[in-house]
Structures are given as C-alpha cells and as structure tokens.
N, C-alpha and C positions, 0 to 999 in steps of 0.2 A: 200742462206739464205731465209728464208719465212718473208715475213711479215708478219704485224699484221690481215690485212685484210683475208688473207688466213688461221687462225687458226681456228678451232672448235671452238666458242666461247660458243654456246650451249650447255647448260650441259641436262640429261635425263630427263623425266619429269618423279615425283613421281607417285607411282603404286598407285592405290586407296584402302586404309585399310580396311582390312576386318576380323574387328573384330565382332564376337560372341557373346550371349547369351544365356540363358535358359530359357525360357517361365517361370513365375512363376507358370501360372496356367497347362498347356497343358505340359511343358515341353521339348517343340521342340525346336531346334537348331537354332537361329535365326541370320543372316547376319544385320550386324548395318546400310547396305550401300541398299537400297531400291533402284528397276528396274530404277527407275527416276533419281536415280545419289543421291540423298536425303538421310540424316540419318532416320532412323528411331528408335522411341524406344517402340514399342509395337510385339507386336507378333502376325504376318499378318491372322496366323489363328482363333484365340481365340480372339483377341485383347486387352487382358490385357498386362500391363506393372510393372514395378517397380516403384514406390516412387524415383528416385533418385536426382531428383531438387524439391529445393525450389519456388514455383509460385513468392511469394513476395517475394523472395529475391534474385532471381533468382540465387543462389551457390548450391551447392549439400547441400540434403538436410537428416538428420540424421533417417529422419522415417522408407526408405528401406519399408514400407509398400507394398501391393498389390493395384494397380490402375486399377478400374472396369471401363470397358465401360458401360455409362450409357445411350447416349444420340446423336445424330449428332446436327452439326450446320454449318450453308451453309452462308458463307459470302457473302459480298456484289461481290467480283469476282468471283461468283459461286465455289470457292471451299469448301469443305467438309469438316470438323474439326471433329476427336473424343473425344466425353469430358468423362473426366477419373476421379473418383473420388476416392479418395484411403479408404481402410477399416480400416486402422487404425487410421487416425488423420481427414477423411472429407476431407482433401483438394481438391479442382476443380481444374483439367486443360485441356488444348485442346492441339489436335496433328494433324497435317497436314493427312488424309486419303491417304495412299501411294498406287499403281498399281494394288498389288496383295492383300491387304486386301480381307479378307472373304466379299464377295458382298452379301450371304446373312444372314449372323451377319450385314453388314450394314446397309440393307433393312429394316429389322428386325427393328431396333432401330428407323430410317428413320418414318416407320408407327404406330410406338406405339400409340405415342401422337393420330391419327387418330383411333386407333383400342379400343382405352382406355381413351376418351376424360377425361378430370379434372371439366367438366361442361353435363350438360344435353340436349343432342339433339335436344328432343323432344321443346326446347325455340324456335327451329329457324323453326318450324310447324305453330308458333303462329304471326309471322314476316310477 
C-alpha cells in the first residue's frame, strides 16, 4: 500500500496562453504574451493598439476605437511607458514598452519634443 507521502501530489503547471491579434493599423499577427513573460496589447511593430479598456474605469471599454502612439514617458524606475491616445473619443493611456517594440518608432517619439521644441531656442542664447 503507498502512502500519502509517496503520491504525485503535484499537478502540471499551466502552458502560458497565447492568444492573438490583429494590428489594427499594420495588420500583423500579434502574440498577447511579450519576450518578457508580459502581456502586451499593442502591436510591437507599428505600436498602435485598440481602445479596449476604459482608463477611468478601468472595465472594457465600448469605444473599440484606434489608439495612436503619440508620445514616451520614462518613469521614475527608468522604464519606458507608451502613451496612446485613441482617435475616436481622445482618451490617454500608457503601456509598459515591451523587448521587441519597434526601437526606432520609439526613438522617433523619444526625440520629437527635442527635434520640435513647443518653445523658442533662441531664449536660452539670451540666458
């Protein structure tokens, strides 16, 4: 007779899901589960996303809208945030910058503000 100690108690560990997408802008085929173990929900090359949460209310959200990358933001633990703003209702969000993002769509966004200041140079001649 076995004991209790000598049974499998162990059961298998869950496969990691991998579900899909469509780009809405590009169209590519996108894996929901990012190099980093991370969800992701933009599409690594283009970096648009879909509308499908609510910011403020954090539930899914009815707009299904297109969410443009507009902008980076570098938090205080040095990571990278994509902010996403959708074309049909405005909303703002941010999304964790995943492994394989396009490095130069994020460079790109990264140096705008430097390459297109919102203010005039020539102030800091005068300084």
């Amino acid at each position: 007779m076995l004991s209790n100690s000598s049974k499998n108690t162990h059961s298998p560990k869950p496969l990691p899901r991998t579900d899909t997408f469509t780009c809405v802008r590009c169209g590519l085929t996108v894996t929901t589960l990012a190099p980093d173990g991370n969800r992701r929900n933009h599409c690594p090359s283009c970096l648009h996303s879909r509308h499908v949460r609510d910011a403020a209310e954090g539930g899914p959200s009815a707009c299904r809208g297109r969410m443009s990358p507009i902008a980076i933001a570098v938090l205080r633990t040095d990571d990278w945030m994509v902010i996403h703003r959708c074309t049909r209702c405005d909303e703002l969000t941010s999304n964790p910058v995943s492994p394989d993002d396009n490095q130069l769509i994020l460079m790109r966004m990264a140096v705008r503000p430097l390459a297109h200041p919102s203010f005039p140079l020539e102030a800091f001649g005068d300084l």
